[in-house]
C-alpha positions as CSV (number, residue, x, y, z in Angstrom):
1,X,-43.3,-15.2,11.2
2,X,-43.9,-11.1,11.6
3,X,-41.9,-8.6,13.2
4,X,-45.1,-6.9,14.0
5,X,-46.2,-7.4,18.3
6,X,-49.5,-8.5,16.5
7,X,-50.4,-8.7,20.9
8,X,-50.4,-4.8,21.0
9,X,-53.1,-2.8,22.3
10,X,-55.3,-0.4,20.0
11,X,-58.0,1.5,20.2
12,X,-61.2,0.8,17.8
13,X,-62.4,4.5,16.9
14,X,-65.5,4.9,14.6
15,X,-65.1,5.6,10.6
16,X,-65.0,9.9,11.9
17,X,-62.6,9.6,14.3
18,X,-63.9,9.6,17.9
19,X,-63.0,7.1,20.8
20,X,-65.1,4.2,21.5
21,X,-62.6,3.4,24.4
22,X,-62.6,0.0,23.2
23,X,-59.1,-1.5,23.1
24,X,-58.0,-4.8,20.9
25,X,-54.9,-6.5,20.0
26,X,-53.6,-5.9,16.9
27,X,-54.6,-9.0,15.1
28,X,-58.3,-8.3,15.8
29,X,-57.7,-4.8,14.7
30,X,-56.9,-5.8,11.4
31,X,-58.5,-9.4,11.4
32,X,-62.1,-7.8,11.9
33,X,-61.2,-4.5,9.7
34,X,-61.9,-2.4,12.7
35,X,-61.0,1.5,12.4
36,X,-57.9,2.5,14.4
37,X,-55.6,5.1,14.3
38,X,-51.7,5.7,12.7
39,X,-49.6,8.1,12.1
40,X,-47.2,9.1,8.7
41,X,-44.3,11.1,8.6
42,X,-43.2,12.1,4.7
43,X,-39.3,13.1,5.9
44,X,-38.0,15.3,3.4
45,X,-33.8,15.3,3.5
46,X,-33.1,19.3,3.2
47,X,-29.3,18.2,3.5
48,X,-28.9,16.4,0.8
49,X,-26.0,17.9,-1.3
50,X,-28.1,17.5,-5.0
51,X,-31.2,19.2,-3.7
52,X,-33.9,17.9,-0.9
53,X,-35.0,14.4,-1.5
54,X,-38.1,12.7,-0.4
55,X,-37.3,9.6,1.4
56,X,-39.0,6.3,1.3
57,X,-38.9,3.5,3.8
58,X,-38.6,-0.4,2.3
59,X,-40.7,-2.4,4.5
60,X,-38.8,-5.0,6.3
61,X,-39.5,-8.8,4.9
62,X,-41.2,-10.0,7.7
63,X,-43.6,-7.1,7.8
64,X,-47.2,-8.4,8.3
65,X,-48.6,-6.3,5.0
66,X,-46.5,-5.5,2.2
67,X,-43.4,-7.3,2.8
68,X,-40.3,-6.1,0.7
69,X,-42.1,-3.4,-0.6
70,X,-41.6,0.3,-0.8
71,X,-43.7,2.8,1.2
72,X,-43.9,6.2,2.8
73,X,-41.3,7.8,5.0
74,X,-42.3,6.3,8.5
75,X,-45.6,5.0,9.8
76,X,-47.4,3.0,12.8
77,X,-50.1,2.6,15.1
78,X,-50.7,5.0,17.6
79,X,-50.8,3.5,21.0
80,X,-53.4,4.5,23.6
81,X,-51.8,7.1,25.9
82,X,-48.5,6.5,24.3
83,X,-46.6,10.3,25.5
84,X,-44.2,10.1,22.7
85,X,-45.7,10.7,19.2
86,X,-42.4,10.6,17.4
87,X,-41.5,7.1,18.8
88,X,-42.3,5.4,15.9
89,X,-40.5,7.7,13.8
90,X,-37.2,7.3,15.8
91,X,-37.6,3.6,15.9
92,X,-37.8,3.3,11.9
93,X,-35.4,6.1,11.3
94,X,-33.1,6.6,14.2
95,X,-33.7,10.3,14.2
96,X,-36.1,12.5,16.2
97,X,-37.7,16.0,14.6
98,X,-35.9,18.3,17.0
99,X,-35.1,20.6,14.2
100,X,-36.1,21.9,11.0
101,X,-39.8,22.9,10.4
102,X,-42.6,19.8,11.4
103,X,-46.1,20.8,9.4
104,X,-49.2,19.0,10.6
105,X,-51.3,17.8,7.4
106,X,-54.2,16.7,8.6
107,X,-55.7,13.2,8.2
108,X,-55.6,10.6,5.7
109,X,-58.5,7.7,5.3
110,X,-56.8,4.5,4.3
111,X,-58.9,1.2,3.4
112,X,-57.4,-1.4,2.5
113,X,-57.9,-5.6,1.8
114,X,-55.0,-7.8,1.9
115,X,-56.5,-11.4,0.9
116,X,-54.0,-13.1,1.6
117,X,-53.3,-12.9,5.0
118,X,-56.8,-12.7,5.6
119,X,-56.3,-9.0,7.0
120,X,-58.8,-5.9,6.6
121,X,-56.5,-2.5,7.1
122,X,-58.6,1.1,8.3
123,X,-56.9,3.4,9.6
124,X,-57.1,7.2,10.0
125,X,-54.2,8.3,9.2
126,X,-52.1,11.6,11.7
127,X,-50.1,13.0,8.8
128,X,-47.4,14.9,8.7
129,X,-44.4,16.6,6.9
130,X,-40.6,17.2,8.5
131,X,-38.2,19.5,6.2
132,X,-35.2,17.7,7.9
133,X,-32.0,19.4,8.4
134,X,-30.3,16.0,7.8
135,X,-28.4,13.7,4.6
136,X,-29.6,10.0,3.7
137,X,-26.4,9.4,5.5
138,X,-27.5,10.7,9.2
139,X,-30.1,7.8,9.1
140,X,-30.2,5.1,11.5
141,X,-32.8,2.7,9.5
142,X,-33.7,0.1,12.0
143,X,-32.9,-3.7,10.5
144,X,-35.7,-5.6,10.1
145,X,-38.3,-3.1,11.0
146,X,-36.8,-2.0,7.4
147,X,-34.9,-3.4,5.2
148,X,-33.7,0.4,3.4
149,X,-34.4,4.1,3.3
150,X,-34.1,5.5,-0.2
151,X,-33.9,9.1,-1.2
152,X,-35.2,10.2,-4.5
153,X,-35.2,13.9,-6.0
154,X,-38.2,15.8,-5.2
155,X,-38.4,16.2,-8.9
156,X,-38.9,12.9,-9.9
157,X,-41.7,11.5,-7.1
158,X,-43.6,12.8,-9.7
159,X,-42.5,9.6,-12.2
160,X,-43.4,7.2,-9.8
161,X,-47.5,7.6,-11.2
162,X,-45.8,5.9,-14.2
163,X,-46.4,2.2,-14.2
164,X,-43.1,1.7,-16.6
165,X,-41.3,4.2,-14.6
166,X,-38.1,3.2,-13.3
167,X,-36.8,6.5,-10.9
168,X,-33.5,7.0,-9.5
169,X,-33.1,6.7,-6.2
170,X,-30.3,6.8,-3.7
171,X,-30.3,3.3,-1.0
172,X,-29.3,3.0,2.5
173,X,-29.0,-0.4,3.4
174,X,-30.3,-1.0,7.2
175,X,-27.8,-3.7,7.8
176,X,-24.9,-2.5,6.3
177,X,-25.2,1.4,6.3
178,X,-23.7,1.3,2.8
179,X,-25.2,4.1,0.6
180,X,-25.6,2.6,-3.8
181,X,-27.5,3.7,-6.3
182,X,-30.9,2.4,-6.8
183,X,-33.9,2.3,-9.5
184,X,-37.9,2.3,-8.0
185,X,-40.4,0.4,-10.1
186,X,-43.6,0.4,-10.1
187,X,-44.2,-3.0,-9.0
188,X,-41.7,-2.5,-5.6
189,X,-44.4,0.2,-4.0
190,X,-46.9,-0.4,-1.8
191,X,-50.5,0.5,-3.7
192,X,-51.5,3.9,-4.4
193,X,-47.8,5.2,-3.1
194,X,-47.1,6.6,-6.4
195,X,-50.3,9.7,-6.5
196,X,-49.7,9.9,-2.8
197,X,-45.6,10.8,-2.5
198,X,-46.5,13.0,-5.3
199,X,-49.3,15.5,-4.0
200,X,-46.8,15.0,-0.6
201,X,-43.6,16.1,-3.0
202,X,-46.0,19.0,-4.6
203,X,-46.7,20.6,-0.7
204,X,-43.2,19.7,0.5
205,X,-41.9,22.2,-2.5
206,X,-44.7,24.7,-1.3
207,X,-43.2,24.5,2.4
208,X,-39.4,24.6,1.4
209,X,-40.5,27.9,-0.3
210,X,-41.7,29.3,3.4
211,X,-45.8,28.3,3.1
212,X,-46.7,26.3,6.5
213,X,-50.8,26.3,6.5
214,X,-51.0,23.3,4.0
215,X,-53.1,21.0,4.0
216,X,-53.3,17.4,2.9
217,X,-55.9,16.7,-0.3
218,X,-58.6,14.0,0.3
219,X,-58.6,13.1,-3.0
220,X,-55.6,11.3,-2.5
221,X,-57.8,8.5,0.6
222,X,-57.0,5.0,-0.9
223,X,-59.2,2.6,-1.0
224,X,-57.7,-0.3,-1.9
């Protein structure tokens, strides 16, 4: 069983990005590897009372890719004609980006091949980064959807490229809303997370110092 509508309507775009019009459910979206489009949030926790922290989102169990595992702030389809663009975001995180700067990063190409459940993932990626005005503890992580939101030091995404690393984080549970201490290894992220949150740490620091025309390095695509 997946908590994913696997029924929902997407739109097939073309490997560059442009409309085709053609809408599919989700299942064919990813059973026949067609390109679609998402969108990513990196939240970065300004109000955190040891420095900003970069938060990461533990994928709910029952996800249909990467069940259990850790990944980036907040992501999901985008929805033809959908007017809310943070929707998503609020869903996951239970907080909207009415305040505190909200950077457009430009796009991310993301192939991926999950063999197991016979599913082909390529999306073009909306990215974007939120300096939030907000704690770990103003979350409102959405059970099942996730199953926590950890915060981690801006200063140590960088340890996450480490395949023996074992970072401190701090965990808030979705069901329980109770805040512990937690340790990230390598083997709990989602693939390719690790470069990723840290070229996404590296402009978040650029952006708390005041830059806002950054933009995302393509380097960091994942073909996976």
């Amino acid at each position: 069983m997946t908590y994913d509508d696997q029924n929902e309507l997407l739109e097939v775009v073309t490997p560059d990005g442009r409309s085709t019009g053609r809408l599919l459910p989700r299942i064919r979206i990813h059973r026949e590897g067609h390109w679609h489009r998402t969108r990513t949030v990196w939240v970065v926790l300004a109000g955190e009372a040891d420095g900003p922290g970069l938060v990461l989102q533990q994928r709910g169990f029952t996800k249909d890719t990467w069940g259990g595992l850790l990944d980036v702030s907040s992501a999901g389809h985008l929805a033809p004609d959908d007017p809310d663009p943070w929707r998503e975001l609020e869903e996951e995180l239970g907080v909207r980006p009415t305040d505190g700067p909200l950077i457009q990063l430009g796009t991310r190409r993301v192939e991926g091949a999950h063999p197991r459940e016979g599913l082909v993932d390529r999306e073009l990626q909306d990215l974007w980064l939120w300096l939030a005005p907000l704690s770990l503890e103003d979350l409102r992580p959405q059970p099942g959807e996730l199953e926590a939101l950890l915060s981690l030091d801006l200063a140590v995404v960088p340890d996450l490229q480490l395949p023996a690393t074992r970072t401190p984080a701090r965990r808030l549970d979705a069901t329980t809303r109770t805040v512990s201490s937690a340790v990230i290894t390598h083997a709990g992220m989602t693939p390719g997370l690790g470069p990723f949150a840290t070229h996404l740490a590296q402009l978040a620091g650029r952006a708390l110092a005041g830059e806002r025309d950054l933009r995302y390095d393509p380097s960091f695509d994942l073909r996976a």
